[in-house]
C-alpha positions as CSV (number, residue, x, y, z in Angstrom):
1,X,74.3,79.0,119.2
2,X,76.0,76.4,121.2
3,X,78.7,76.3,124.4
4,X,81.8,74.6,125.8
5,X,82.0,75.0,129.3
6,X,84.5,73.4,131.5
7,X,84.6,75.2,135.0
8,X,84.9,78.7,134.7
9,X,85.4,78.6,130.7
10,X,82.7,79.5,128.4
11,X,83.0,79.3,124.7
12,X,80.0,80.1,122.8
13,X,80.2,78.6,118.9
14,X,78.3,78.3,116.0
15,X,79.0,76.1,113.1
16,X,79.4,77.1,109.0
17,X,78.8,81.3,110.5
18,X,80.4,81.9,107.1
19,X,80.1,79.6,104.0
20,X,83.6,79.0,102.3
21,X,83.3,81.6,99.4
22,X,82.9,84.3,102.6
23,X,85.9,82.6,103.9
24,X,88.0,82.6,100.7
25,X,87.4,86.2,100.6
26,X,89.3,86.8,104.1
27,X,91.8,84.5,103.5
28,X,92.7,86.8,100.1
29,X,92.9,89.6,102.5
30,X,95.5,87.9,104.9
31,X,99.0,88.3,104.5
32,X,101.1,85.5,102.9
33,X,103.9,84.6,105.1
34,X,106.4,81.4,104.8
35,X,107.5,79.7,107.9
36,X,109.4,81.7,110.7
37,X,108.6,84.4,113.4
38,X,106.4,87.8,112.1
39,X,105.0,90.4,114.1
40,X,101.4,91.2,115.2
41,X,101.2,93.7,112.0
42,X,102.9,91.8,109.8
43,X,100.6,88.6,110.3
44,X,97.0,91.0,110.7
45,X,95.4,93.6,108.3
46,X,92.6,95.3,110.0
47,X,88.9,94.6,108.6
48,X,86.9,96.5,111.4
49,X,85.2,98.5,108.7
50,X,84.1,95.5,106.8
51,X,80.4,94.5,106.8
52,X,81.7,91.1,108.2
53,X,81.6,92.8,112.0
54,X,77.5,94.5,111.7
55,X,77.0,90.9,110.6
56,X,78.4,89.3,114.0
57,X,77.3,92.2,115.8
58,X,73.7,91.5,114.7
59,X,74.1,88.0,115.2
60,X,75.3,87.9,118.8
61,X,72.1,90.2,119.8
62,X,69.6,88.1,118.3
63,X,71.2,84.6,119.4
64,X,72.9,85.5,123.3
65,X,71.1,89.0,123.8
66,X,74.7,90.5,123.8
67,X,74.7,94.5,122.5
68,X,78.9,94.6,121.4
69,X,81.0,97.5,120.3
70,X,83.6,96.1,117.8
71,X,87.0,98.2,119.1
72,X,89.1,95.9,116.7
73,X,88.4,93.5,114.1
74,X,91.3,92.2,112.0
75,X,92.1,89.1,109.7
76,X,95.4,86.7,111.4
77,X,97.7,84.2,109.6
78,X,99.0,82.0,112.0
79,X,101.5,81.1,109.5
80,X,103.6,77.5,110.1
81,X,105.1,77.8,113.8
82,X,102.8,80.1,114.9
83,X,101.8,79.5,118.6
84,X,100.5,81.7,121.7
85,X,100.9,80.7,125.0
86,X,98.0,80.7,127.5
87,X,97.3,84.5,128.2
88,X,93.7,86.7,128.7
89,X,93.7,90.4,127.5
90,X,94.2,92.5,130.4
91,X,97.5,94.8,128.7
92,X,98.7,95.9,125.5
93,X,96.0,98.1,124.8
94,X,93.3,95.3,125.6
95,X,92.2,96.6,128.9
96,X,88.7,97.7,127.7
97,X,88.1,94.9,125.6
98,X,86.1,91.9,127.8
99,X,84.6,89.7,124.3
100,X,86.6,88.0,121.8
101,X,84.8,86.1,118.7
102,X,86.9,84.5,116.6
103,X,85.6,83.0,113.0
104,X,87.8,80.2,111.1
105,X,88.5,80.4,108.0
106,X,90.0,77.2,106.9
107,X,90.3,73.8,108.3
108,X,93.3,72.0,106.3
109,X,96.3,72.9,108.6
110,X,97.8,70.9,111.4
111,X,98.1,71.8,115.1
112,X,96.9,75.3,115.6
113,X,93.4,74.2,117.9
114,X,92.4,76.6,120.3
115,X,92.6,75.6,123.8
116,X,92.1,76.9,127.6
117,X,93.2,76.5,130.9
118,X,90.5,74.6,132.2
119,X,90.5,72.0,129.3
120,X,88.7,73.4,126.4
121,X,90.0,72.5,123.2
122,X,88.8,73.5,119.4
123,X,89.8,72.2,116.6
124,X,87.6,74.3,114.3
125,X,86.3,73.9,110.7
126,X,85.9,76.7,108.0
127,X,83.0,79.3,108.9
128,X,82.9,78.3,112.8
129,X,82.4,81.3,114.8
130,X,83.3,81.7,118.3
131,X,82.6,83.7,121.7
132,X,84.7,83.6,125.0
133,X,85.7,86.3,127.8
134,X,88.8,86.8,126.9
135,X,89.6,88.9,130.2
136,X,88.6,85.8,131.8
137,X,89.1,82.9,130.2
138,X,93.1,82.2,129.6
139,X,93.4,80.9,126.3
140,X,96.0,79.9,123.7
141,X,96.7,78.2,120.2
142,X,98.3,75.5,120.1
143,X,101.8,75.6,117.2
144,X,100.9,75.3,113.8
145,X,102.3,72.3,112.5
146,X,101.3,72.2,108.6
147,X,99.9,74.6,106.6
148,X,98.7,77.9,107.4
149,X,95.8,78.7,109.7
150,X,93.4,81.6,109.0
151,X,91.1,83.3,111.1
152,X,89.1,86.9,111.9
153,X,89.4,88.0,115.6
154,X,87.4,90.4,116.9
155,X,87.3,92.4,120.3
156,X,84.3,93.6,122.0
157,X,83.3,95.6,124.5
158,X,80.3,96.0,125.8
């Protein structure tokens, strides 16, 4: 497993986590949405009993050492002008979470890269699986410009 870090950000990542049949599978399981504004549920269905999160829980223990509780796993469609402003997950029922992972599931959209404050950007390819603080490390996605963008988030606490 490798890192990003640029002052106090941390992102952990490892490429093709998932080959792109595993992939295709979640991005099945995703809502289809056209352009325009949806909410939370409408762009999520949750996946936290899915053998996907044993997978990356076993994963991050081996690799970083890191013994997670999965409180929330879900699939997202950041569908065409989809964005999120910098934030870190400290309300809305985030409070005990301190880990997100996130795993990508497709690469052929425009925009949509992850970024932080301090200056990491990703611009991920299919199967890339992250780590990050996120009750530390303010982080956004940039809009989505062109096609849909499909990922599995996952909060952890420890």
């Amino acid at each position: 497993m490798k890192f990003i870090r640029k002052k106090t950000d941390l992102v952990f990542y490892q490429e093709n986590f998932l080959t792109i049949e595993e992939c295709n599978y979640f991005i099945k399981k995703s809502p289809k949405l056209g352009t325009g504004k949806f909410k939370w549920t409408q762009r999520s269905v949750d996946i936290t009993n899915e053998p996907i999160v044993k997978k990356v829980i076993d994963y991050f223990k081996t690799k970083l050492n890191f013994t997670l509780e999965c409180i929330e796993a879900t699939t997202q469609n950041w569908n065409i002008s989809s964005i999120s402003d910098l934030h870190i997950h400290n309300e809305h029922g985030r409070q005990k979470t301190k880990y997100n992972s996130l795993i990508y599931l497709n690469d052929n959209y425009q925009g949509g890269e992850f970024y932080t404050k301090n200056g990491i950007t990703i611009k991920p390819s299919a199967g890339l699986l992250t780590l990050f603080n996120g009750q530390k490390v303010w982080h956004g996605v940039n809009m989505v410009k062109k096609n849909d963008r499909h990922t599995l988030i996952f909060w952890w606490k420890e």
